[in-house]
Short mmCIF file of the C-alpha atoms (twelve columns), coordinates in Angstrom:
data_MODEL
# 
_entry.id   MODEL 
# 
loop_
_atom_site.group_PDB 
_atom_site.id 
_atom_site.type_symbol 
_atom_site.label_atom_id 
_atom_site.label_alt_id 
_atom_site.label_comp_id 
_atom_site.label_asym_id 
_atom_site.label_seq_id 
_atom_site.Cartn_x 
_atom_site.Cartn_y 
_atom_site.Cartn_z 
_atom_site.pdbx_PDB_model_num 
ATOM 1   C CA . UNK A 1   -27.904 -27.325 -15.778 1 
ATOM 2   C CA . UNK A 2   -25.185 -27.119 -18.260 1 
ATOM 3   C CA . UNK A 3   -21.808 -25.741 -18.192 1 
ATOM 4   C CA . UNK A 4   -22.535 -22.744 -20.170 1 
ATOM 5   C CA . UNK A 5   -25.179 -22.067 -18.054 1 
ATOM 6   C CA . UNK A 6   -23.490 -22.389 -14.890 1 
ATOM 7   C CA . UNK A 7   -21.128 -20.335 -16.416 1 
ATOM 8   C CA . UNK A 8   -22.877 -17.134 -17.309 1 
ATOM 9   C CA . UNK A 9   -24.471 -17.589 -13.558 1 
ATOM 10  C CA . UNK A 10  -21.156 -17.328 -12.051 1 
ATOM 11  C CA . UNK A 11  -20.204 -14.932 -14.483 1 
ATOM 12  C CA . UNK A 12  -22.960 -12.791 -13.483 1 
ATOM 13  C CA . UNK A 13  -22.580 -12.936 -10.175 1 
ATOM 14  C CA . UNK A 14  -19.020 -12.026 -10.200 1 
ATOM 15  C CA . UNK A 15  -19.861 -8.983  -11.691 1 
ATOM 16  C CA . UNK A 16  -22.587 -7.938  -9.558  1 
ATOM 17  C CA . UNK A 17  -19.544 -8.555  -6.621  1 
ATOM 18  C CA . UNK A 18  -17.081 -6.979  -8.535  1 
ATOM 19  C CA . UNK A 19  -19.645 -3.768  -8.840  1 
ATOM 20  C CA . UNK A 20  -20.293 -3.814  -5.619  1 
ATOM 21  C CA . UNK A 21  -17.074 -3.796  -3.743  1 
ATOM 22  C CA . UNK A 22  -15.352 -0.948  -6.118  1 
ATOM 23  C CA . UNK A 23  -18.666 0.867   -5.565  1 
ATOM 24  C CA . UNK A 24  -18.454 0.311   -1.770  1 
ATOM 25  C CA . UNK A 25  -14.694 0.885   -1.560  1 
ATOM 26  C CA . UNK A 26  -14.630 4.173   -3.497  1 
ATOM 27  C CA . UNK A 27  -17.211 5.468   -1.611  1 
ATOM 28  C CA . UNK A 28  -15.406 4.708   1.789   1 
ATOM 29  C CA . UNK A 29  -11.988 6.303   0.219   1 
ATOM 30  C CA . UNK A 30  -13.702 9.197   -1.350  1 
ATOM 31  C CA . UNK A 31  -15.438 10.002  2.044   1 
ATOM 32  C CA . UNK A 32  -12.340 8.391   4.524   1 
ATOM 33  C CA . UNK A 33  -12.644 11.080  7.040   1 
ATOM 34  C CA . UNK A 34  -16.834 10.901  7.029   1 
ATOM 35  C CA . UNK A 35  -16.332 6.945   6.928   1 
ATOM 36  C CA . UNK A 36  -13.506 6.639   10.241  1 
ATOM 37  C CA . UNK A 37  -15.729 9.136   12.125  1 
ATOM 38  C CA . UNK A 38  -18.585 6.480   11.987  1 
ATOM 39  C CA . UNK A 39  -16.308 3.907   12.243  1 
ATOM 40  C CA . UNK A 40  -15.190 5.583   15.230  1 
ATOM 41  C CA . UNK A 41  -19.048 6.018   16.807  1 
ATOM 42  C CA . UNK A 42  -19.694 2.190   16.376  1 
ATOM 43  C CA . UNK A 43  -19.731 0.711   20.007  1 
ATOM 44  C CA . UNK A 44  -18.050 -2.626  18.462  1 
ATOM 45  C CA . UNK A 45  -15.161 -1.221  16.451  1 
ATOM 46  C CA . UNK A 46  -14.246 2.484   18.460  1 
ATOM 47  C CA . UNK A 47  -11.176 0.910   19.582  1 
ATOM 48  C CA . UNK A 48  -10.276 -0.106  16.000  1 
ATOM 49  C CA . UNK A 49  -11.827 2.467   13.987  1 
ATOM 50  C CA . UNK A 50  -8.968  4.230   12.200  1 
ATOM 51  C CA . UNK A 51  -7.396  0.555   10.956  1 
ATOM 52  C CA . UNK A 52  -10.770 -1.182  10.025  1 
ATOM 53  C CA . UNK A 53  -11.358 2.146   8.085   1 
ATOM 54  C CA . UNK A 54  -8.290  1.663   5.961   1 
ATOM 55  C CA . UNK A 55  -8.652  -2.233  5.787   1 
ATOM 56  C CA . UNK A 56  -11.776 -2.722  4.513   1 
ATOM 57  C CA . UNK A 57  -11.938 -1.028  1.291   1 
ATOM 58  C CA . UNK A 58  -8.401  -2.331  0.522   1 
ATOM 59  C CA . UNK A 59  -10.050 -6.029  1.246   1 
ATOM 60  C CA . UNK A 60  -13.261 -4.767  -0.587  1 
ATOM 61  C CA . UNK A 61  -10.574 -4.038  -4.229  1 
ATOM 62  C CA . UNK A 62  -8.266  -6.953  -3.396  1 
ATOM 63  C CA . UNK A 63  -11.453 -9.508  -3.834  1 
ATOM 64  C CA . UNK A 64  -12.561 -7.883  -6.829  1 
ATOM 65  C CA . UNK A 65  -9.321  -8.141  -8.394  1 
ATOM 66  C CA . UNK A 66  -9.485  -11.812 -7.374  1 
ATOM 67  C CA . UNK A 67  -12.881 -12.373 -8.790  1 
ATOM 68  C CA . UNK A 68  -11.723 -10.459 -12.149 1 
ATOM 69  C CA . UNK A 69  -9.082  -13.620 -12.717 1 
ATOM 70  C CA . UNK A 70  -10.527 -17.229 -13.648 1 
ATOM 71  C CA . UNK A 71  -7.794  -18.460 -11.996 1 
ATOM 72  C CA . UNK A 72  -8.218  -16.778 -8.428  1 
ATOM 73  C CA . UNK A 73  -11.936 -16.261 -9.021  1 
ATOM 74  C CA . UNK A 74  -12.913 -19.295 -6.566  1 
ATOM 75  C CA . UNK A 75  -10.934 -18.085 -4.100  1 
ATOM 76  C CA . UNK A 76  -12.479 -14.309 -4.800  1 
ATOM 77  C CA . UNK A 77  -15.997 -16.079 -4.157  1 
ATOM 78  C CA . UNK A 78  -14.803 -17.661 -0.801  1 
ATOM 79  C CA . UNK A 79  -13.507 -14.084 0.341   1 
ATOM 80  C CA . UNK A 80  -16.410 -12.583 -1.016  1 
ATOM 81  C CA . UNK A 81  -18.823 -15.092 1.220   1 
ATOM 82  C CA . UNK A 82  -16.814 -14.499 4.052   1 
ATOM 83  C CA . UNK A 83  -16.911 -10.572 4.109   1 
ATOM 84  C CA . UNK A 84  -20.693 -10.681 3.487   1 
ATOM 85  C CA . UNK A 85  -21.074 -12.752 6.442   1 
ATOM 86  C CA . UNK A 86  -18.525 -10.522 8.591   1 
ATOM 87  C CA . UNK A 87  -20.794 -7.361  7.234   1 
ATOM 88  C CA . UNK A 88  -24.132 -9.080  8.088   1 
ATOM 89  C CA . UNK A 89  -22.785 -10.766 11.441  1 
ATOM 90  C CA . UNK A 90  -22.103 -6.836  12.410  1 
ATOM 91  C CA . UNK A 91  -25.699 -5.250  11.627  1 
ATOM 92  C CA . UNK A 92  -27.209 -8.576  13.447  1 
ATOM 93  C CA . UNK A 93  -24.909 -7.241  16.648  1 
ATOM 94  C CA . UNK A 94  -25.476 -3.540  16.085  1 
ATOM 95  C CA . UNK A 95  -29.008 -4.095  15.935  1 
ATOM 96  C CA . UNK A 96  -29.790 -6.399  18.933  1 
ATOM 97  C CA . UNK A 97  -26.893 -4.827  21.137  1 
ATOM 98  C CA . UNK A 98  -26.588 -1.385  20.446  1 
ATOM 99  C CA . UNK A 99  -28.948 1.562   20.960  1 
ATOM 100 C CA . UNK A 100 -26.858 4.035   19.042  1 
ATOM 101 C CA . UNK A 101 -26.769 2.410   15.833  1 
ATOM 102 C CA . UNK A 102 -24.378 4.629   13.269  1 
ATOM 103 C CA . UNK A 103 -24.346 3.722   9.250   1 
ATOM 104 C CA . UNK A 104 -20.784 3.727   7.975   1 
ATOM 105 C CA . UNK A 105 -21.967 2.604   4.607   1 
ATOM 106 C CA . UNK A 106 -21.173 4.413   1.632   1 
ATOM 107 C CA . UNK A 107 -23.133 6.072   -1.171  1 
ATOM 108 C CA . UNK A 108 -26.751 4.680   -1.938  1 
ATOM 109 C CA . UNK A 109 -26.110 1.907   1.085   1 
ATOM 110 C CA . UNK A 110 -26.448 4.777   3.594   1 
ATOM 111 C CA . UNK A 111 -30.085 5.158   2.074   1 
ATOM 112 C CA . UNK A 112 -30.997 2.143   3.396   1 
ATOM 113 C CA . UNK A 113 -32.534 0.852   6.976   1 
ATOM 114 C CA . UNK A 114 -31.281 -1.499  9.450   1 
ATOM 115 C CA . UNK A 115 -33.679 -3.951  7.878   1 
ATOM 116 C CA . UNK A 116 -32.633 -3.392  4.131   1 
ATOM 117 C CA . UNK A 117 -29.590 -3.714  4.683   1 
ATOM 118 C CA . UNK A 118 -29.946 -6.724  6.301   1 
ATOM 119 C CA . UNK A 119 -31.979 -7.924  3.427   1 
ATOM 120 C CA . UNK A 120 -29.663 -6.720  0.803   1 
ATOM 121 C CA . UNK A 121 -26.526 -8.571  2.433   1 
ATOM 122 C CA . UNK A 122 -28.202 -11.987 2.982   1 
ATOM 123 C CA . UNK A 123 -29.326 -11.653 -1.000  1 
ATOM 124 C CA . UNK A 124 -25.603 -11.348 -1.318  1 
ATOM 125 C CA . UNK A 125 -24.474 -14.193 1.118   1 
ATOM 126 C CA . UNK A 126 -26.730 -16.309 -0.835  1 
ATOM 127 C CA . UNK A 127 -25.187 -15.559 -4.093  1 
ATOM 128 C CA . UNK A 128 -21.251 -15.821 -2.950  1 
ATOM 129 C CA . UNK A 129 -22.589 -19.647 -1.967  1 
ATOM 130 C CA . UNK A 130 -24.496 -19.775 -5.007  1 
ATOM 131 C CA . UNK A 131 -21.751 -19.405 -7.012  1 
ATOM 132 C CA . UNK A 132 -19.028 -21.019 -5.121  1 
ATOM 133 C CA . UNK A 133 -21.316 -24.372 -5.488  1 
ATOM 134 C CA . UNK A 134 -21.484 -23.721 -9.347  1 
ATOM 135 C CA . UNK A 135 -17.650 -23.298 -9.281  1 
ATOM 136 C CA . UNK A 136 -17.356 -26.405 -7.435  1 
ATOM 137 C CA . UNK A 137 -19.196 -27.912 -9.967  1 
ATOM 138 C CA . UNK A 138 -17.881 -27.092 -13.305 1 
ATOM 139 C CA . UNK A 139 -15.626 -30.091 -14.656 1 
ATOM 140 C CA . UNK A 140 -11.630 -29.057 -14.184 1 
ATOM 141 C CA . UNK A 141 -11.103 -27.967 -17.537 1 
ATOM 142 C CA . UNK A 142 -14.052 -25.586 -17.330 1 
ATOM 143 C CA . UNK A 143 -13.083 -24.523 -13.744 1 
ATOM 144 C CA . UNK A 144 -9.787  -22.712 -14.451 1 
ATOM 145 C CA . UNK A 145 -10.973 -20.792 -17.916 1 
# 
């Protein structure tokens, strides 16, 4: 594969992170109340509710604006693996050890079952590693620009 191509890959897939953070963050802020009362229902994160539903979405726009720079982008990837896995590592636990089971996703997420989501966050797990091995990759010079 060459360096342009690993590239627009990386490229790409930063966007389709950057989209989907601001997307999920704006939907959490624009709907705070609606998104700490579910917060609040979750049998893992009652106790923590009101500061997980302030933190996230400020995580969610601090790794975009990570991925945005060439510089920081790498370390944007890392965070963006991380929070996937954090997100997926919560629906696995809702789903096996909860029988209440409330969505505190936002917009067109919310649409989605158990099972979707699931899907959709793996497909995005996948792609933070994707592209953090194509990052990895690219000779210095290309790795910074």
């Amino acid at each position: 594969m060459t360096v342009k191509t690993k590239k627009i890959i990386i490229e790409g897939i930063s966007f389709l992170f950057i989209l989907l953070f601001i997307y999920a963050s704006l939907s959490k802020l624009l709907e705070y109340r609606k998104f700490r009362i579910q917060l609040g229902q979750s049998p893992l994160l009652t106790d923590i509710a009101g500061w997980v539903a302030w933190t996230v979405p400020i995580i969610e726009i601090i790794i975009s604006v990570l991925i945005i720079h060439p510089k920081l982008r790498l370390t944007g990837l890392y965070a963006s693996f991380g929070l996937m896995v954090l997100f997926t590592a919560y629906i696995v636990s809702i789903t096996q050890f909860s029988n209440y089971i409330p969505c505190s996703c936002g917009g067109v997420l919310q649409k989605m079952s158990w099972n979707q989501h699931l899907t959709f966050n793996l497909f995005f797990v996948l792609l933070a590693f994707s592209a953090i091995i194509l990052q990895i990759r690219l000779p210095s010079k290309q790795y910074r620009n």
